[in-house]
N, C-alpha and C positions, 0 to 999 in steps of 0.2 A: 377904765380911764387910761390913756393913751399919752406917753408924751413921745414926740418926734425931734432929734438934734440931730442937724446936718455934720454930713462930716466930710473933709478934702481927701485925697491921695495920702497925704503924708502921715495918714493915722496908723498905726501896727495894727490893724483890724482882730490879727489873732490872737495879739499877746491883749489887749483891749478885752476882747471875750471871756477872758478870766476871771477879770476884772469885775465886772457888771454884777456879780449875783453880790458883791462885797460893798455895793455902794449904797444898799436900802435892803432891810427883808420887807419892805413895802413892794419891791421890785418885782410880778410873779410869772412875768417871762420878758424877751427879747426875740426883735428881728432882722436883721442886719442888711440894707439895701445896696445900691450901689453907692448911693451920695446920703445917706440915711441912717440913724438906729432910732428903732421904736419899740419905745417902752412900758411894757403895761403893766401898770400897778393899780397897788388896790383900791378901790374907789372913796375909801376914807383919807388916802396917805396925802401929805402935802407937797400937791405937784410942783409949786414952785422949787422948796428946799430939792428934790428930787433932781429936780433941771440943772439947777445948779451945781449942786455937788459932780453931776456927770460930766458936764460940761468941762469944770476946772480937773477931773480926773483924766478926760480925753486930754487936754494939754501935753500929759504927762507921757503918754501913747505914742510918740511918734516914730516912725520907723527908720533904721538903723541904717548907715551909710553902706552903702552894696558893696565898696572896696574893704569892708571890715566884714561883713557877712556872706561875701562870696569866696570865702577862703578854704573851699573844699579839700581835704585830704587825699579823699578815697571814694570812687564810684563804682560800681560794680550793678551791670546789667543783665537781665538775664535774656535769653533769645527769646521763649513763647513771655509773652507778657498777658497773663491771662488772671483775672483776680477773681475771686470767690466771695461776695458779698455778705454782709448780715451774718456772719458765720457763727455769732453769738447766741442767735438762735436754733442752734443744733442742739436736744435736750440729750442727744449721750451722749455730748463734750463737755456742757456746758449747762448752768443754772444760778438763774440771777434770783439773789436772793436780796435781793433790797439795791437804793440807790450806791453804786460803785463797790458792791461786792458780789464777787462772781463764784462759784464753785466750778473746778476743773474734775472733768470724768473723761474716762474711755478715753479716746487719743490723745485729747487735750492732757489728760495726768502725765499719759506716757511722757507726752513730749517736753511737760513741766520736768519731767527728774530728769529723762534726755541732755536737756540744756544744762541742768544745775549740776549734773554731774560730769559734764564736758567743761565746765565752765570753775567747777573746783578741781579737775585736775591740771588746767593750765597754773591755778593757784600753787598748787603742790608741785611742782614741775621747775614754777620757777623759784622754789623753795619758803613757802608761807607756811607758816604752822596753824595748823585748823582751829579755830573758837568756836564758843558756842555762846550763847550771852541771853538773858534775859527779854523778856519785851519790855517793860514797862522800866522806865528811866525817870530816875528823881529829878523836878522839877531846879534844883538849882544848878545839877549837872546840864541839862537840857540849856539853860539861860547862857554857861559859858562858851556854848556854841557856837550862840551869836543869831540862831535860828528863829529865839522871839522876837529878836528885832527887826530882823532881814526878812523874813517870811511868816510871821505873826498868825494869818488865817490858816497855815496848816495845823497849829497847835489842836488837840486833842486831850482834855486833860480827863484824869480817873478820880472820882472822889467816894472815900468811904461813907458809910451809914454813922451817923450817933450811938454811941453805946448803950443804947439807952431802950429794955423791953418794951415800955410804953411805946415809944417811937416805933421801933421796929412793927408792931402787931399794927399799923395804922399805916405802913407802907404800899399794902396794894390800893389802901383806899386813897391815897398821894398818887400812888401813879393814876388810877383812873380821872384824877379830877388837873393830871399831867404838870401837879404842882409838886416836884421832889426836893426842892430847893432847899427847905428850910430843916430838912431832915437830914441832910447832907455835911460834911467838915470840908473845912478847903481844903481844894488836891494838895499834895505834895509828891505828885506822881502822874506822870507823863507816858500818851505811846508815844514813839519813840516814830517821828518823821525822816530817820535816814537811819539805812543802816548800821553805820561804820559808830555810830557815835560811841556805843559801847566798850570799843577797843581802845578810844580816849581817856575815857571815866576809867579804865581798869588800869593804863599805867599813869595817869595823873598823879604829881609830884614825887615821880621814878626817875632816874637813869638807866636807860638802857645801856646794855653791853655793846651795842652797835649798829648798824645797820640792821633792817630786818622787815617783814612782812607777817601778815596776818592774810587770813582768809575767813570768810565767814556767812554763813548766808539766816536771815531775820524778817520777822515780818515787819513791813516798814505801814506808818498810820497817815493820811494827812487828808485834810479838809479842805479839797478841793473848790466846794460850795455849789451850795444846791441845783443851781441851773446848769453845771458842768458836765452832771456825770452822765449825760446823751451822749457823749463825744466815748468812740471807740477806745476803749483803753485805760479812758480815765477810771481810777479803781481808789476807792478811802481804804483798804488793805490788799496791802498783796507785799512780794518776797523781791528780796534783791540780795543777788549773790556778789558779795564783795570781796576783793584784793585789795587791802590797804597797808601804803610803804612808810614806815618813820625810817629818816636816815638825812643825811646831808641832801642840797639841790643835785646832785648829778646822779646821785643814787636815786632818787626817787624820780628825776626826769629820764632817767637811761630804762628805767624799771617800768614806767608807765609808756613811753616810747616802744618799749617791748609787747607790750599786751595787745598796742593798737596795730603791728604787723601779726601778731597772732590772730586777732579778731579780724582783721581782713584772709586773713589764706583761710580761713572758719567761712568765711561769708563764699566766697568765690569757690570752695568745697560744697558747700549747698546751695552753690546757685539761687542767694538770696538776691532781689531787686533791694539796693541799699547804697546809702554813703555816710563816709565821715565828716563830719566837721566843725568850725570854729563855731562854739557855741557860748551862752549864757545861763545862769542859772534862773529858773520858773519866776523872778523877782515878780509878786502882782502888787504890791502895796507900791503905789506911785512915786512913794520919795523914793526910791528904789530902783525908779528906771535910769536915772544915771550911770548907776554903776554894771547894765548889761555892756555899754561901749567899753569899758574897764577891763571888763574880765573877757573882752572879744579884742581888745585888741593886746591885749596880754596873753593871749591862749590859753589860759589855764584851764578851759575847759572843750574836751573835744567830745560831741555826740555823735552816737551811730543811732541815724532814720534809715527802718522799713520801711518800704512801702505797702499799704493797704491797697490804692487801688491804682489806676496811673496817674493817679493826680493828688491823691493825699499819703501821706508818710506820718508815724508816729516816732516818736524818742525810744528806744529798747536800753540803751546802756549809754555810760559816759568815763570819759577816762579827765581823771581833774586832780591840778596840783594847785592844793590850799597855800601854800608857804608856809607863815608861820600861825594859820587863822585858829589851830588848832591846839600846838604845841605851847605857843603863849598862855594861852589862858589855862590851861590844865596843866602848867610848869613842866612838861614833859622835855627833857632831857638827854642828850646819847655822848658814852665817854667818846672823846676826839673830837667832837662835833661841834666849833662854832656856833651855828646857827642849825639848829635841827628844825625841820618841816616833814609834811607827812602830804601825802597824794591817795589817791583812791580810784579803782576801776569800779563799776557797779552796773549789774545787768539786771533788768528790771524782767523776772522770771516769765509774768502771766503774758507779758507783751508780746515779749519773743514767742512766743506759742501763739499769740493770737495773728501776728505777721506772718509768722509762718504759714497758717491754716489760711487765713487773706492771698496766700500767693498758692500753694500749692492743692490745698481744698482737704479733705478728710480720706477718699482713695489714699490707702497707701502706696499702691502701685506706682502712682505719678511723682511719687515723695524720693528722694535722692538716694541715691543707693545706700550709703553708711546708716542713714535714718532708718530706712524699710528695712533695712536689714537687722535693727538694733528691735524695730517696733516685731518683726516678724519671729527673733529668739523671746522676744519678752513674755511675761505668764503675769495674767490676772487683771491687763485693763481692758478688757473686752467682756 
């Protein structure tokens, strides 16, 4: 069964797309025309509730004023513009092991430490003290983020078994009949949808000595939704290497200010096809789109897009200052400091590898010098 809703110009078509798989699990794909989206769900589901619900979420879709979203930073071109397709399917890089989980091999590894470790020495450099932090984040820490309520469908929660042998010895016979529910305790325990959060939760209701930086690199979790994970890059885990600043506003904007000329003379060193700019944070839950124009015309958040091919670009990293979104709510503190806020750079590890191999292809030969030369001393991913 089939529903079709027209749509005008002034819809965000791609922020919309995110959207769709969240507004029915009746919903069991999508097609997107020029003047059109068509819906096709399941032939029991109630087409009208369907329509409707779409409809008043498209409202919400609309696209952003160009003199606030044309606010580029940083471009950087490269001369051969030549892209390497499907590259996901190379099986010594790469292997999909289910919806939005990838495993990296052979080059693809290499070039995963490559980055993270080019990318934690800028961290050390600019004097960040290295962390290490857990995966799994308690459920009430997670809430002070503010993440349940701003971005709700990435949520991931972890729940234990009943203590109970009876229970236990009837478990596989629960999952084969895929009813695990009732066997289950509610979570109190969460993956953990950004990296940095940890480094909140660990000085929550501290004073710091002053200014200062972390570095850190985690696996980040989030629930894209089902019809999503076609789409290049999109991945339910993977690593993000982070630089995060607590300190006064000029410390932490002079600091994050810093990272974004670093990561550009990075970019134009390896001849990556890419730019910076005024961006938004992923908001899909519709009351939410207000606040994309908020934080665009604020800047609090700047993205670097690769390019895939010459016409589509993915997100790899972003450089963002919270103010106080973080510091308030986990009472975090710094002596001298009126007003402490905290900012964050974060590069999103498997992307950059996969932009990379989209532009330059798996030859190493044709790969930039610092790289071939880094892949060609290396021992053990071939």
């Amino acid at each position: 069964m089939q529903i079709i809703v027209d749509i005008n110009e002034e819809v965000n078509v791609g922020e919309l797309r995110k959207a769709i798989t969240f507004v029915s699990e009746d919903i069991l794909s999508y097609d997107i025309g020029e003047n059109s989206i068509i819906l096709d769900v399941k032939d029991d589901a109630d087409k009208n509730e369907i329509e409707e619900s779409f409809r008043n979420v498209i409202k919400k879709y609309k696209k952003v004023n160009k003199s606030v979203k044309d606010k580029v930073l940083f471009v950087n071109n490269r001369n051969e513009q030549r892209y390497f397709e499907n590259i996901l399917d190379n099986e010594e890089s790469f292997l999909n092991m289910g919806d939005g989980l990838v495993q990296l091999r052979g080059k693809a590894l290499f070039l995963y430490d490559f980055f993270d470790n080019d990318f934690l020495n800028i961290g050390i450099d600019m004097g960040a003290v290295i962390k290490r932090y857990p995966i799994l984040l308690p459920i009430e820490e997670y809430r002070k983020t503010g993440y349940l309520h701003n971005s709700p469908q990435y949520a991931i929660f972890c729940s234990s078994l009943h203590e109970n042998f009876n229970e236990l010895e009837m478990l596989e016979s629960y999952i084969d009949k895929n009813d695990t529910k009732e066997l289950m305790n509610n979570p109190n325990l969460a993956l953990s949808p950004a990296a940095c959060f940890h480094a909140y939760f660990e000085v929550k209701n501290q004073t710091l000595e002053g200014n200062c930086m972390v570095t850190l690199i985690n696996d980040v979790f989030r629930n894209e939704g089902r019809l999503n994970y076609s789409e290049v890059g999109r991945l339910k885990d993977f690593h993000v290497r982070e630089i995060v600043f607590f300190g006064d506003k000029d410390y932490v904007t002079e600091n994050r200010n810093k990272c974004i000329e670093i990561v550009e003379n990075r970019l134009k060193l390896w001849g990556l096809e890419s730019n910076i700019e005024v961006a938004s944070d992923a908001f899909v839950m519709p009351k939410m789109q207000k606040f994309k124009m908020i934080q665009m015309l604020e800047k609090s958040k700047y993205e670097i897009n690769m390019n895939l091919t010459k016409d589509k670009a993915i997100s790899v990293g972003s450089f963002n200052f919270h103010g106080t979104a973080f510091t308030s709510p986990f009472n975090i503190k710094i002596k001298g400091c009126e007003l402490p806020v905290t900012g964050c750079v974060g590069f999103g590890i498997e992307r950059w590898v996969i932009a990379f191999l989209s532009q330059y292809g798996f030859d190493e030969n044709n790969w930039p010098q610092a790289i071939r030369d880094s892949f060609l001393a290396s021992r053990g991913y071939v």
